[in-house]
Each structure stands twice: as C-alpha cells, then as structure tokens.
N, CA, C and O atoms as CSV, one atom per row, in Angstrom:
chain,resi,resn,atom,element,x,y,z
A,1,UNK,N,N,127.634,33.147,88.144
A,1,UNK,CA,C,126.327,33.117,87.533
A,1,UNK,C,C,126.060,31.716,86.989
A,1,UNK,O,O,126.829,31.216,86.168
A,2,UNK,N,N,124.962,31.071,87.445
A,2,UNK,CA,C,124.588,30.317,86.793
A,2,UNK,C,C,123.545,30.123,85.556
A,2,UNK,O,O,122.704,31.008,85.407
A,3,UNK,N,N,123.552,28.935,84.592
A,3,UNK,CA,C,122.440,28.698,83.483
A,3,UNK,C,C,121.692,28.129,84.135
A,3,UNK,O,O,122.098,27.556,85.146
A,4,UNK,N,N,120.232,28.092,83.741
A,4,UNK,CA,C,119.086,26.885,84.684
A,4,UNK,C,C,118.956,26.247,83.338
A,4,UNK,O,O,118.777,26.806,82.255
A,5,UNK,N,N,119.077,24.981,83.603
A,5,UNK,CA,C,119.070,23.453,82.783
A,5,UNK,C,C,117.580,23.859,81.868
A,5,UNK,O,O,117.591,23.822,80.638
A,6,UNK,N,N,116.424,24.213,82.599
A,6,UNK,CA,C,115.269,24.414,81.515
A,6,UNK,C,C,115.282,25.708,80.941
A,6,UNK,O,O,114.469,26.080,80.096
A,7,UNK,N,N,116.033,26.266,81.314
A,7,UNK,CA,C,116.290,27.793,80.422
A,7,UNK,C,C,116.826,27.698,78.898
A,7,UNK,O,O,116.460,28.161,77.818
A,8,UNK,N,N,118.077,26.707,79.435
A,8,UNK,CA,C,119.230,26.201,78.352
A,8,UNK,C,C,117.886,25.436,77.584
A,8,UNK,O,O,117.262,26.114,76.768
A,9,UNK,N,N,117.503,24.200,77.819
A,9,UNK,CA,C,116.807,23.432,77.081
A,9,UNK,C,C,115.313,23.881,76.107
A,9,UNK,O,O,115.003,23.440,75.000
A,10,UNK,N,N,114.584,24.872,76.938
A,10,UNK,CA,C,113.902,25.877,76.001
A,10,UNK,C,C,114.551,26.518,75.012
A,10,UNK,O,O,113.973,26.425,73.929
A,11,UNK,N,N,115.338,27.005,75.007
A,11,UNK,CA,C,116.132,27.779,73.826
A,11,UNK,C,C,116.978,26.624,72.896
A,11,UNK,O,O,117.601,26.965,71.890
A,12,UNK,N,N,116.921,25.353,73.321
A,12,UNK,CA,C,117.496,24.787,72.440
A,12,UNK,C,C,116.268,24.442,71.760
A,12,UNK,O,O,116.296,24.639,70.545
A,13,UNK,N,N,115.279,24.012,72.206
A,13,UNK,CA,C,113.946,23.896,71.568
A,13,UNK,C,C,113.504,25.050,70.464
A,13,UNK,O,O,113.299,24.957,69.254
A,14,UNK,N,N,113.434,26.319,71.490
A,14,UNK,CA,C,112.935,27.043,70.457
A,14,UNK,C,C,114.052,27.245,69.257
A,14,UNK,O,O,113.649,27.927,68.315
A,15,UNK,N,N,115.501,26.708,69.159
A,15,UNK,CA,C,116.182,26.898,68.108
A,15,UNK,C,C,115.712,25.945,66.749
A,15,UNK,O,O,115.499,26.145,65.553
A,16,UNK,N,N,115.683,24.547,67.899
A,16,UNK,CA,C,115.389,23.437,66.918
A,16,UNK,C,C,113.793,23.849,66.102
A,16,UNK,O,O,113.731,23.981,64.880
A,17,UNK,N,N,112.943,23.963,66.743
A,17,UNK,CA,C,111.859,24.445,65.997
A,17,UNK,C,C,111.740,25.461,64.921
A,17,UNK,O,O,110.902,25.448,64.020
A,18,UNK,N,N,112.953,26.610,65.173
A,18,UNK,CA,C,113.025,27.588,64.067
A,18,UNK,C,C,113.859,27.133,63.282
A,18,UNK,O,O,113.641,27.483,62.122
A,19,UNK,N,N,115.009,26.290,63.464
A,19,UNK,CA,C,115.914,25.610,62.157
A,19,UNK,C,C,115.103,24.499,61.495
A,19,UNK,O,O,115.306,23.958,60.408
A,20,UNK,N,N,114.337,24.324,62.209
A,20,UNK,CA,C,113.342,22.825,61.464
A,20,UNK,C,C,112.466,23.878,60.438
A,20,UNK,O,O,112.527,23.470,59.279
A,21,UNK,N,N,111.989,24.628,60.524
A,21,UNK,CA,C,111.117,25.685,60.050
A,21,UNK,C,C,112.542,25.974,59.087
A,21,UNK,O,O,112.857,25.031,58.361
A,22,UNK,N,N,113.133,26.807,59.051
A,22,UNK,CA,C,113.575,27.476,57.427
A,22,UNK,C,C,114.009,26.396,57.364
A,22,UNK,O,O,113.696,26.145,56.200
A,23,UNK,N,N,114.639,25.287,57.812
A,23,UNK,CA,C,115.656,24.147,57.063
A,23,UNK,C,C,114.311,23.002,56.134
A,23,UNK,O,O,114.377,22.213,55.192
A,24,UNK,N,N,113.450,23.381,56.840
A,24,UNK,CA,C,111.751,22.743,55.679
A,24,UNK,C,C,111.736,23.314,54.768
A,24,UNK,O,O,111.962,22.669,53.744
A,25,UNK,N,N,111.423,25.056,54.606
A,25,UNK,CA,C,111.545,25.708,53.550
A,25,UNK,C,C,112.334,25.837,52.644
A,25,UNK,O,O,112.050,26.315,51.546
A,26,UNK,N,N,113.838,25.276,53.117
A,26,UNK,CA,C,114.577,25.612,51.975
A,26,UNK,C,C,115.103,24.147,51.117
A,26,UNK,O,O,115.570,23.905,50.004
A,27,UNK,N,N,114.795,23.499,52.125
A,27,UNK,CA,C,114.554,22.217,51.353
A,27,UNK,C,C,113.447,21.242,50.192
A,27,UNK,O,O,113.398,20.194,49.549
A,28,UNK,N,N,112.707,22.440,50.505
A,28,UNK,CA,C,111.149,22.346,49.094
A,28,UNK,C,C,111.522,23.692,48.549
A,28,UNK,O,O,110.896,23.905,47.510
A,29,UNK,N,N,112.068,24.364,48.776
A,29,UNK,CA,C,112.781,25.590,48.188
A,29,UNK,C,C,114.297,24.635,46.799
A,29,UNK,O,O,114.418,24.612,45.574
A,30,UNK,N,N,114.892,24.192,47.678
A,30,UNK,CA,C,116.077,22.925,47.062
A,30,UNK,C,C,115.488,22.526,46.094
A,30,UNK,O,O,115.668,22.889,44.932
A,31,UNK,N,N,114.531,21.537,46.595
A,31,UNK,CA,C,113.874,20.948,45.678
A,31,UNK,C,C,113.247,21.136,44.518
A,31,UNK,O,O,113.532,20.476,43.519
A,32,UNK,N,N,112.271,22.118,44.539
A,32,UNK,CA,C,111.486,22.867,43.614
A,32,UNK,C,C,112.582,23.548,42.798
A,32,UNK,O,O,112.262,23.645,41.614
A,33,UNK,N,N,113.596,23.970,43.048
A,33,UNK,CA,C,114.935,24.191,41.785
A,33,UNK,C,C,115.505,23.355,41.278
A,33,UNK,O,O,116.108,23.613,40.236
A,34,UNK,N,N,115.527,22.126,41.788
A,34,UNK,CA,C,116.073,20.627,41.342
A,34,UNK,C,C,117.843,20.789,41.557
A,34,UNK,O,O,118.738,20.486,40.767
A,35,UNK,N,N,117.914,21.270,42.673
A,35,UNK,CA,C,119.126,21.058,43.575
A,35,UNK,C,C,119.680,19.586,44.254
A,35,UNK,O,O,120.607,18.788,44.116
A,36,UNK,N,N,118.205,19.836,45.251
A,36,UNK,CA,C,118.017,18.182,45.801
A,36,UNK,C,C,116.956,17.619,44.884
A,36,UNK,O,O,115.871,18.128,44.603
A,37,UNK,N,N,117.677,16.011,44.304
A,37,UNK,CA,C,116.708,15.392,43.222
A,37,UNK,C,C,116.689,13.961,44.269
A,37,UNK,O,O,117.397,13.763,45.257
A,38,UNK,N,N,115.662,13.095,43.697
A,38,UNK,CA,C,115.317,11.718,44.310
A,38,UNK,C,C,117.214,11.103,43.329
A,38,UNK,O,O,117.916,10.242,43.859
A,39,UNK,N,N,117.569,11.699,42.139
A,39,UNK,CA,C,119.008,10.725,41.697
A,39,UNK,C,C,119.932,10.324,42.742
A,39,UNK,O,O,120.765,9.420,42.787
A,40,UNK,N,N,119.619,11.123,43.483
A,40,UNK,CA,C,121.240,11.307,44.874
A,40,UNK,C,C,120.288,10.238,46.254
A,40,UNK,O,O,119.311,10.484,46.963
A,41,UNK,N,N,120.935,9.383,46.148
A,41,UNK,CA,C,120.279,7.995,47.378
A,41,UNK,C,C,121.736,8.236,48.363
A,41,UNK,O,O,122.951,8.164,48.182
A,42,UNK,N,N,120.628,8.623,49.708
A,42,UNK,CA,C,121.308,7.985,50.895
A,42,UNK,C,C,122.170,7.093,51.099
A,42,UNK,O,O,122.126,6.204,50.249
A,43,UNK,N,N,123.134,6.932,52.078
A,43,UNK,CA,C,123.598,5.862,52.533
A,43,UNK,C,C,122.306,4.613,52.842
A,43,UNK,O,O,122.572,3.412,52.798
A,44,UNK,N,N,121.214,5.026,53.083
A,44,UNK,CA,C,120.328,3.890,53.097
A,44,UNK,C,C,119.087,3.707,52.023
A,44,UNK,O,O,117.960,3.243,52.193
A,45,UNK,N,N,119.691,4.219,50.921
A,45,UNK,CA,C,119.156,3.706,49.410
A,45,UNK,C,C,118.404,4.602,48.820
A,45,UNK,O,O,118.601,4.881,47.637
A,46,UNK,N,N,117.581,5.099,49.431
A,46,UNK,CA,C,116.260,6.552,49.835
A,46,UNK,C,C,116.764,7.654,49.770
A,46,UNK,O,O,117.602,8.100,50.554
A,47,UNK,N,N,116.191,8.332,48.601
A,47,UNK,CA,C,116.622,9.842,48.566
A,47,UNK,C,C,115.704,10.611,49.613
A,47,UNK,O,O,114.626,10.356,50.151
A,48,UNK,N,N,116.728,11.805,49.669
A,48,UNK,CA,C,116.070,12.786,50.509
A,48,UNK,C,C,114.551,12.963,51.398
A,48,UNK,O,O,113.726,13.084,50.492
A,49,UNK,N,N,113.939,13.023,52.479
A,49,UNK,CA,C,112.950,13.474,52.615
A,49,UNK,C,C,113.044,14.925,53.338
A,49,UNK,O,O,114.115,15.510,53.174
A,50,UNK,N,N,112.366,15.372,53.873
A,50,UNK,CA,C,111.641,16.903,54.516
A,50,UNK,C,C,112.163,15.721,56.489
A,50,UNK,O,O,112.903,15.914,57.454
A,51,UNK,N,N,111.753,15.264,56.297
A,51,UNK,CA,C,111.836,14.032,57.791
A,51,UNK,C,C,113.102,13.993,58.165
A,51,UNK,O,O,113.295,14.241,59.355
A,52,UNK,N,N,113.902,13.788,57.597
A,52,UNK,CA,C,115.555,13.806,58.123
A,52,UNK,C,C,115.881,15.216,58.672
A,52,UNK,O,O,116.690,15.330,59.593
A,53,UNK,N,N,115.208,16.397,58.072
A,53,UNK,CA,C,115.677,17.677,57.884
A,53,UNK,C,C,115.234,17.993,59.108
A,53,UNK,O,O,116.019,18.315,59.999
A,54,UNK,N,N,113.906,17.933,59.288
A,54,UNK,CA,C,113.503,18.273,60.653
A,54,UNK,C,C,113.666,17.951,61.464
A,54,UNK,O,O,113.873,18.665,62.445
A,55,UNK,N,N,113.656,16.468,61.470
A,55,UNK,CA,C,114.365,15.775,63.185
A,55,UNK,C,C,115.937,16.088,63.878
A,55,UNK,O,O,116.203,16.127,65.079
A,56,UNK,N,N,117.073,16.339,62.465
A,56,UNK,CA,C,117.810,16.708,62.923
A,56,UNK,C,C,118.143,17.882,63.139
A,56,UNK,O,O,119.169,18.225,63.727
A,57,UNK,N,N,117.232,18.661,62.643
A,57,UNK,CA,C,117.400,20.325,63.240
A,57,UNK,C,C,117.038,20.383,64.918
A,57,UNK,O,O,117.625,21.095,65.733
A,58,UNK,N,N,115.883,19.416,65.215
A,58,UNK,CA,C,115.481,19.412,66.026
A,58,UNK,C,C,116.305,19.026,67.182
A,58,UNK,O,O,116.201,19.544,68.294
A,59,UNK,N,N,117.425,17.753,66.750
A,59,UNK,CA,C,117.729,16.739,67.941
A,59,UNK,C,C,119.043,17.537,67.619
A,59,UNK,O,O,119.294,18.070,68.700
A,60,UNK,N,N,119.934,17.883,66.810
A,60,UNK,CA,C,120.966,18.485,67.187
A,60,UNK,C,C,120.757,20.179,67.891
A,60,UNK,O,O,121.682,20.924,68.213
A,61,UNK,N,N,120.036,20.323,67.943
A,61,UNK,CA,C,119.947,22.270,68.597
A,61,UNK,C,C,119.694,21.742,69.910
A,61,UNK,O,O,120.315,22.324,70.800
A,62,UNK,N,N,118.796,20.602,70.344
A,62,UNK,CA,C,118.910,20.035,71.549
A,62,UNK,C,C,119.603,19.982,72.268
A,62,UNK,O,O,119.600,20.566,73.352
A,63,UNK,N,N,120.977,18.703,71.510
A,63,UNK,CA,C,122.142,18.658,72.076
A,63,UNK,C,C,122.820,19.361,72.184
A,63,UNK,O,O,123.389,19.329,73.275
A,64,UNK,N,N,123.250,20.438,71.235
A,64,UNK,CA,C,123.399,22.015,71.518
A,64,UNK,C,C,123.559,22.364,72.752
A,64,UNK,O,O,124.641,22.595,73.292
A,65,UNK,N,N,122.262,22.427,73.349
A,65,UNK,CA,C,121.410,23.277,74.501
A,65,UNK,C,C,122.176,22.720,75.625
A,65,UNK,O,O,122.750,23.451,76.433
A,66,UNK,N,N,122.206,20.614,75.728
A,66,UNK,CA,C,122.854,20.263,76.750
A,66,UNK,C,C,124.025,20.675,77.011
A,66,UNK,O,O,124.420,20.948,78.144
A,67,UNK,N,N,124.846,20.776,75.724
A,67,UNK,CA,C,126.241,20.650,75.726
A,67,UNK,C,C,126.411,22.411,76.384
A,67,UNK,O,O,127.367,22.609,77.133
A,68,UNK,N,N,125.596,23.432,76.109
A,68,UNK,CA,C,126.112,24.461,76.827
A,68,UNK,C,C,125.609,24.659,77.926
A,68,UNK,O,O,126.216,25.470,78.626
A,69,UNK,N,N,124.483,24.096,78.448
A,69,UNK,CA,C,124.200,23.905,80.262
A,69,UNK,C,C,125.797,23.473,80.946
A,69,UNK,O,O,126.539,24.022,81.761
A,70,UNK,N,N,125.861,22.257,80.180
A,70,UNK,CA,C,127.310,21.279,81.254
A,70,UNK,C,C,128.695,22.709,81.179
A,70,UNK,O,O,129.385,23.291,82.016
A,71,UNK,N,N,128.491,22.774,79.369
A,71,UNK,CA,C,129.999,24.043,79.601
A,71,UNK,C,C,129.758,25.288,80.611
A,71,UNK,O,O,130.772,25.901,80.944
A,72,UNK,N,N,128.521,25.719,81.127
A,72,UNK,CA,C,127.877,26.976,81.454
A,72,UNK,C,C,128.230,26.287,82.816
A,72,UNK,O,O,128.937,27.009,83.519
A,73,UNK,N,N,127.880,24.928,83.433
A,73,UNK,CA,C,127.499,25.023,84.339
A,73,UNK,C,C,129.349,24.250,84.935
A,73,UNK,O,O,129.491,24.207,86.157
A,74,UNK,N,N,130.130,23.912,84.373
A,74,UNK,CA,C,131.615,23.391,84.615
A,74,UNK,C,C,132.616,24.785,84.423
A,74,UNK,O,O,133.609,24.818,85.150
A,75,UNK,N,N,132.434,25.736,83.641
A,75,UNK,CA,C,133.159,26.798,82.764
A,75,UNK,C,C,132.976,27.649,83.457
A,75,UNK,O,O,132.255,27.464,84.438
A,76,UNK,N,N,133.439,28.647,83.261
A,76,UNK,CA,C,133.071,30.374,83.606
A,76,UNK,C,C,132.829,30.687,82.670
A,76,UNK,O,O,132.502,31.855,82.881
A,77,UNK,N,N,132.641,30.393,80.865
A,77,UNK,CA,C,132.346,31.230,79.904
A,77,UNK,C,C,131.359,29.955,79.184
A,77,UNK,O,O,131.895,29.297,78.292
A,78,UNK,N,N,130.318,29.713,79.474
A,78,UNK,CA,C,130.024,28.223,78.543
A,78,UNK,C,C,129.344,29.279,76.794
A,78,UNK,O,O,129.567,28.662,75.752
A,79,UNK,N,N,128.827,30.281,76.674
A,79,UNK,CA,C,128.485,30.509,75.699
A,79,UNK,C,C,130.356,30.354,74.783
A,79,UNK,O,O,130.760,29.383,74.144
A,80,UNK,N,N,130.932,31.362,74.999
A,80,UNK,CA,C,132.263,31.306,74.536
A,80,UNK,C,C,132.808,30.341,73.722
A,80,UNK,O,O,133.371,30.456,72.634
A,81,UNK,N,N,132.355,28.545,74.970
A,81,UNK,CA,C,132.717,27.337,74.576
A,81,UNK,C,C,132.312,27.046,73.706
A,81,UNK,O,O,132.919,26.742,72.679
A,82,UNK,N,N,130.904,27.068,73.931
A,82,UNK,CA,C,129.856,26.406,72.893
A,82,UNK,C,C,129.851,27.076,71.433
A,82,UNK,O,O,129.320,26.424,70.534
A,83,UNK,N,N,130.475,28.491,71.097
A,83,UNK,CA,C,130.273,29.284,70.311
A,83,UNK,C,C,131.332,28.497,69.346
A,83,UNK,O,O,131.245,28.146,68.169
A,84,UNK,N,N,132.524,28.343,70.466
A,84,UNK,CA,C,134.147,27.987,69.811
A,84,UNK,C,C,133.776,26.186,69.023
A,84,UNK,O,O,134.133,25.820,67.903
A,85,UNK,N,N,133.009,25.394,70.018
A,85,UNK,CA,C,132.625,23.535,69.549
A,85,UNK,C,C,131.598,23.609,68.698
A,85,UNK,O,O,131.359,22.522,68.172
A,86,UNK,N,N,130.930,24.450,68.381
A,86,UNK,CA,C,129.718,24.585,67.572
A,86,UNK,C,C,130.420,25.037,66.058
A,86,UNK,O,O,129.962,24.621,64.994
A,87,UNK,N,N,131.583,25.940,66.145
A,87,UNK,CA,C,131.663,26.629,64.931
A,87,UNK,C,C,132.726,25.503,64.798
A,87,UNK,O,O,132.370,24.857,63.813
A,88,UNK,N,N,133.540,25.109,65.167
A,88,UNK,CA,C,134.488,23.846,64.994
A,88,UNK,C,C,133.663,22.304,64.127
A,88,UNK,O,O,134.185,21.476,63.380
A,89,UNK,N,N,132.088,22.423,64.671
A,89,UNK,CA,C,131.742,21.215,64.950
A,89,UNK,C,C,131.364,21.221,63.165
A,89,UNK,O,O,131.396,20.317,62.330
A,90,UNK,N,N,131.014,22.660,63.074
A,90,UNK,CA,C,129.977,23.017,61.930
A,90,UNK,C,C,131.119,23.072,60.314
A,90,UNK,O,O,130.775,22.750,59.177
A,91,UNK,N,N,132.626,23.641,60.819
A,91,UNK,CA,C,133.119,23.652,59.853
A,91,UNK,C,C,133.183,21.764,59.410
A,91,UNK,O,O,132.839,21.334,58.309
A,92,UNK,N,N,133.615,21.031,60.376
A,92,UNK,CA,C,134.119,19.521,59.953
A,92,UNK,C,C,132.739,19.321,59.067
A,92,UNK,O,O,132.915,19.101,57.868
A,93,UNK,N,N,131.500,19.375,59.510
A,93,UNK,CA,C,130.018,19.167,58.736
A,93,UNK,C,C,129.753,19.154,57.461
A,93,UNK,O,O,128.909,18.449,56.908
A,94,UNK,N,N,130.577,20.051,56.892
A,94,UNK,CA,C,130.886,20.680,55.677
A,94,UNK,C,C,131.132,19.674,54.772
A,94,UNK,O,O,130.798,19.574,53.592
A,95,UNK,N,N,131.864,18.825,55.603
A,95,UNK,CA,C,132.606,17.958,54.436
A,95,UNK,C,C,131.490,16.773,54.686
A,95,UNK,O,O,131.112,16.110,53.720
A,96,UNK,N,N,131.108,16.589,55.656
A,96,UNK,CA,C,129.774,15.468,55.350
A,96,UNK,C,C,129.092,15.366,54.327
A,96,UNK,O,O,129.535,14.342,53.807
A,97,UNK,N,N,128.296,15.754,53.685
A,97,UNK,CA,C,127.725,15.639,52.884
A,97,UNK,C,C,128.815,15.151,51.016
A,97,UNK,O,O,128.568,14.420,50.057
A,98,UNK,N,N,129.867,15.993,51.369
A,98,UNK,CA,C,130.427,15.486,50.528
A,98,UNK,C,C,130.885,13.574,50.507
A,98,UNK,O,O,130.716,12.776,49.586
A,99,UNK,N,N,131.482,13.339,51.873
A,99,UNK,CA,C,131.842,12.280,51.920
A,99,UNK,C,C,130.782,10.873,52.354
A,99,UNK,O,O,131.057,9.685,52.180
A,100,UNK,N,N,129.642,11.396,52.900
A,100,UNK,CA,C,128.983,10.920,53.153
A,100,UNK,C,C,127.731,10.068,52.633
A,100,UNK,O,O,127.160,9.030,52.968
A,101,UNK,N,N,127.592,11.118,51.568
A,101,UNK,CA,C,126.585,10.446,50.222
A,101,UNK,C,C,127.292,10.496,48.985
A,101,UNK,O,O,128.090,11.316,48.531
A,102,UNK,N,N,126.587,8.916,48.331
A,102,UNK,CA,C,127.814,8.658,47.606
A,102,UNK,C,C,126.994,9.419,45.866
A,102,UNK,O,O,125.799,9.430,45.569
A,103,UNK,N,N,127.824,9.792,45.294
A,103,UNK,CA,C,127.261,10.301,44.182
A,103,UNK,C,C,126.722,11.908,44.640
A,103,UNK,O,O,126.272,12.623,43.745
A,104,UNK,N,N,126.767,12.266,45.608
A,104,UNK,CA,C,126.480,13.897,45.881
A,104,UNK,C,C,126.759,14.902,44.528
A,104,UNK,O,O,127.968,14.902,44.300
A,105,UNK,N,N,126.238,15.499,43.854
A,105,UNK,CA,C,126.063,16.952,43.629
A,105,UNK,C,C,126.915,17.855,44.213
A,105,UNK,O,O,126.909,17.611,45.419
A,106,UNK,N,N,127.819,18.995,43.910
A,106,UNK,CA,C,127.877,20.262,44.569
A,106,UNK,C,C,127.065,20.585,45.211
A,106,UNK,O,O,127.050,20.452,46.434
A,107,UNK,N,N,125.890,21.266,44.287
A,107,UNK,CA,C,124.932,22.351,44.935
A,107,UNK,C,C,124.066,21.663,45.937
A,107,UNK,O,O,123.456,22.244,46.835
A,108,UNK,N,N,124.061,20.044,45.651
A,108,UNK,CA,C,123.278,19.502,46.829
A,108,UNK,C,C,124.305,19.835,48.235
A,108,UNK,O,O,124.055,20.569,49.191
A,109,UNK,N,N,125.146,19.266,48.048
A,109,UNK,CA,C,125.775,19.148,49.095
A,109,UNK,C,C,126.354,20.719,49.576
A,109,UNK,O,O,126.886,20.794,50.684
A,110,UNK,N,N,126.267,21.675,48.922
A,110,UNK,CA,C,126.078,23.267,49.416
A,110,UNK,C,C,124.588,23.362,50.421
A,110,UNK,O,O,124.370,23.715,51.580
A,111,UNK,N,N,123.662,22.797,49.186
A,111,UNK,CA,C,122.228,22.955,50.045
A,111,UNK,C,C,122.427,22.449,51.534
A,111,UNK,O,O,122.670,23.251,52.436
A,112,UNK,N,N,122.302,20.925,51.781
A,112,UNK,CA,C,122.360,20.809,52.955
A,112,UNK,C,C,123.540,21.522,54.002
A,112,UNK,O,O,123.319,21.425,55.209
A,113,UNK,N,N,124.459,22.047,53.666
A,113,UNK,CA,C,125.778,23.116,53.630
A,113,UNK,C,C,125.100,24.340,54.656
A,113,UNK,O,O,125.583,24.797,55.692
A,114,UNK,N,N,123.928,24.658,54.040
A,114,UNK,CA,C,123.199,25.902,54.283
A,114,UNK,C,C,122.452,25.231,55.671
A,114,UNK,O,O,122.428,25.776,56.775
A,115,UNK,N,N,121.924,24.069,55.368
A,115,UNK,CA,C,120.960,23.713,56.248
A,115,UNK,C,C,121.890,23.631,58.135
A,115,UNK,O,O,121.523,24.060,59.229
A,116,UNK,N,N,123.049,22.932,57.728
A,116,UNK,CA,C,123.944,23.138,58.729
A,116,UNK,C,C,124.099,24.458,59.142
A,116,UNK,O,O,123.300,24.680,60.052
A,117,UNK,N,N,124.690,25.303,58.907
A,117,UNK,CA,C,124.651,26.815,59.368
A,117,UNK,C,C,123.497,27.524,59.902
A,117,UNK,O,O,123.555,28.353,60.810
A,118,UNK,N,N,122.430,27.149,59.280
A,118,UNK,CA,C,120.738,27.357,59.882
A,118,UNK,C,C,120.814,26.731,61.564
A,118,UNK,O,O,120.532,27.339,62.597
A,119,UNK,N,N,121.240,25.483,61.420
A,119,UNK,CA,C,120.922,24.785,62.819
A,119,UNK,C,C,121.942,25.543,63.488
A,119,UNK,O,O,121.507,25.781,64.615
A,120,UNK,N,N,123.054,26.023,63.350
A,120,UNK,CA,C,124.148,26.129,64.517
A,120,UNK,C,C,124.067,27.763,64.593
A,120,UNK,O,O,124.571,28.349,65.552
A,121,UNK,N,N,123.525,28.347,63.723
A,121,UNK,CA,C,123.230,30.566,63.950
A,121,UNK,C,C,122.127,30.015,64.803
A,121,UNK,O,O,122.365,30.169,66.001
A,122,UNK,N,N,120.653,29.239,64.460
A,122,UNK,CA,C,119.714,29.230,65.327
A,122,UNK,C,C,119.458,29.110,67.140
A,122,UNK,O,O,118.692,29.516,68.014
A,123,UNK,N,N,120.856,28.137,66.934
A,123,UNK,CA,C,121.415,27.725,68.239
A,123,UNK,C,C,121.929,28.509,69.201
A,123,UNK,O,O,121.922,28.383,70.426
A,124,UNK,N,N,122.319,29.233,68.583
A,124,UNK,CA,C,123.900,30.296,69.126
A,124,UNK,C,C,122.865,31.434,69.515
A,124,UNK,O,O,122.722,31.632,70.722
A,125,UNK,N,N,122.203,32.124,68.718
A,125,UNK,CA,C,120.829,33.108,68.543
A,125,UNK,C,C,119.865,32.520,69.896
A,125,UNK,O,O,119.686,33.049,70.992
A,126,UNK,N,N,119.539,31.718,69.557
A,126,UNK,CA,C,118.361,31.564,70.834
A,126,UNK,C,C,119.279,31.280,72.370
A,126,UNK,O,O,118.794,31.909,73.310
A,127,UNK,N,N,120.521,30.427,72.726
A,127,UNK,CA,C,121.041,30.713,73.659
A,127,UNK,C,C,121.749,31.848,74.410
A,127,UNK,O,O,122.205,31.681,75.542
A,128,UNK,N,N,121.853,33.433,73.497
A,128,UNK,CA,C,122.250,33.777,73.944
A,128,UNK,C,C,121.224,34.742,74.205
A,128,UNK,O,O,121.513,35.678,74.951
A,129,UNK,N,N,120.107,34.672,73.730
A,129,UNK,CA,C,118.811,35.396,73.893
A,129,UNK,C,C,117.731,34.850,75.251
A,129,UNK,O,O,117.006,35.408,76.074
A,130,UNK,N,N,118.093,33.551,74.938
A,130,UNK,CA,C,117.048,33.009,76.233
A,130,UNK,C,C,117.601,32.516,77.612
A,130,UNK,O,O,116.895,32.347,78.606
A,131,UNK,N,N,119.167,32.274,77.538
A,131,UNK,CA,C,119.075,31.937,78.116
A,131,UNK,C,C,120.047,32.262,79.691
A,131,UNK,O,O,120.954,31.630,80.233
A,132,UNK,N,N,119.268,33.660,80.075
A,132,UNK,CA,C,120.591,34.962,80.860
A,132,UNK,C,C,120.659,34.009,82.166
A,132,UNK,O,O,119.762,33.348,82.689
A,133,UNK,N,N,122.076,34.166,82.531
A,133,UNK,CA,C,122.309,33.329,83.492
A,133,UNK,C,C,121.353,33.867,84.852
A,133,UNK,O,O,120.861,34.992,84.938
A,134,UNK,N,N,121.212,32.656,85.981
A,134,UNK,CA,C,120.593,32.984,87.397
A,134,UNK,C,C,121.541,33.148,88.180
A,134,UNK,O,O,122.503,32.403,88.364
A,135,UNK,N,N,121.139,34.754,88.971
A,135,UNK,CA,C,122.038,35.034,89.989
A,135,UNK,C,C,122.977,33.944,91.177
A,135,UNK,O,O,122.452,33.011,91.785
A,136,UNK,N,N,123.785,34.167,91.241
A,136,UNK,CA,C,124.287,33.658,92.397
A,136,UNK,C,C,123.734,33.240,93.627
A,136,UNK,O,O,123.037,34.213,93.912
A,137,UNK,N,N,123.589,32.392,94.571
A,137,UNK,CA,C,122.610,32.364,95.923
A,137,UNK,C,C,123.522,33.418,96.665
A,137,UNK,O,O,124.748,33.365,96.566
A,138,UNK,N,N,122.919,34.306,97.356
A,138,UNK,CA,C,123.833,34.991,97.694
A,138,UNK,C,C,123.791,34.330,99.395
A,138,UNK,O,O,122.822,34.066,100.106
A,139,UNK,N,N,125.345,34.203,99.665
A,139,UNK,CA,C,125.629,33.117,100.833
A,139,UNK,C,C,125.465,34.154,102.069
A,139,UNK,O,O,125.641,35.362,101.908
A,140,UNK,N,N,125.177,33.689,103.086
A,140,UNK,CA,C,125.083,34.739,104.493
A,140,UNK,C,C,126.219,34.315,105.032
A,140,UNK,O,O,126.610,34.787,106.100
C-alpha cells in the first residue's frame, strides 16, 4: 500500500492549521494569566509573540507530513515510524524551552510544553485520519 505525497501533505496542513489555531488560543490564554510575560526575552532579545507560535505549528506539522510520506513510502509501517520519531522528537522538546531561553519560568516553559504536544497529537490525528494508503497497481 502506498501514501500519495498530497494526501500526506494535506493532512500535514490541515494539522498545522489546527495546532496554529489552539496553540493561538492558548497562548493569549498564557498570556492573559501572566504565564507568558514580555520579562522572559528570546534568544533574540524580543519576548514572545502569537507569530512564532503559528508559523511553527505550521512549518513543523509540515515536516511531519514529509517525514511520514518518505517513512510510508521506504517502510512497510511509516505511521508506526513517524508515531515512534515524533514522540522521541517531542520528548527531547521538552527540555527546549528550558535550555533554550535564558531566564525561562516553569509555567512558561510548561506553557510552550503544551504547545509542543498540540503540534505532534495534531499531527499524528490528522495523518492517520487523512491519510489511508492507495491501493497497490495491481500488476497483470
């Protein structure tokens, strides 16, 4: 059985669009509790925006999508793979935020914590919903 490359890539879309969506909400959700504050500056000086949140919900559920076409389309099990590099990828993530911004918060760095797990259930959820493999050519 094969994946079709725009099957995979729609569902990574429609993931990224729904993790960009609650990972917006819960980040003016964050905010509005004073979880995420402007005190906590980026590695590039600039606290937080809504803009980081969305693009990378967006561009990682993407890559997502590629990375399980190639396992789908090299593998005999690419969801399996992708399930196993995704939840691998997501635990190391964890510690990003800690190590990554300097002066981090706990609960900030829980928040974006959450936001990670949003992108990689969204991922996992829409590929295995959208994207049913295409029959075999059947050979004469």
């Amino acid at each position: 059985m094969k994946v079709r490359l725009l099957a995979s890539l729609k569902a990574g879309l429609l993931a990224g669009l729904a993790a960009a969506l609650i990972n917006a909400i819960l980040f003016f959700f964050f905010r509005q509790a004073g979880v995420i504050t402007d005190s906590v500056l980026l590695p590039n000086q600039q606290p937080m925006t809504v803009v980081p949140v969305i693009v990378s919900s967006l561009v990682l559920a993407l890559l997502g999508s590629v990375a399980y076409y190639l396992l789908a389309r090299f593998t005999g099990d690419g969801y399996r793979y992708i399930t196993i590099i995704a939840s691998v990828l997501l635990i190391l993530s964890f510690a990003n935020p800690f190590f990554g911004i300097p002066g981090v918060t706990v609960p900030y760095a829980l928040a974006l914590n959450v936001m990670h797990v949003v992108v990689v259930a969204a991922l996992l959820y829409a590929l295995r919903q959208f994207t049913a493999p295409a029959p075999d050519p059947v050979k004469p």
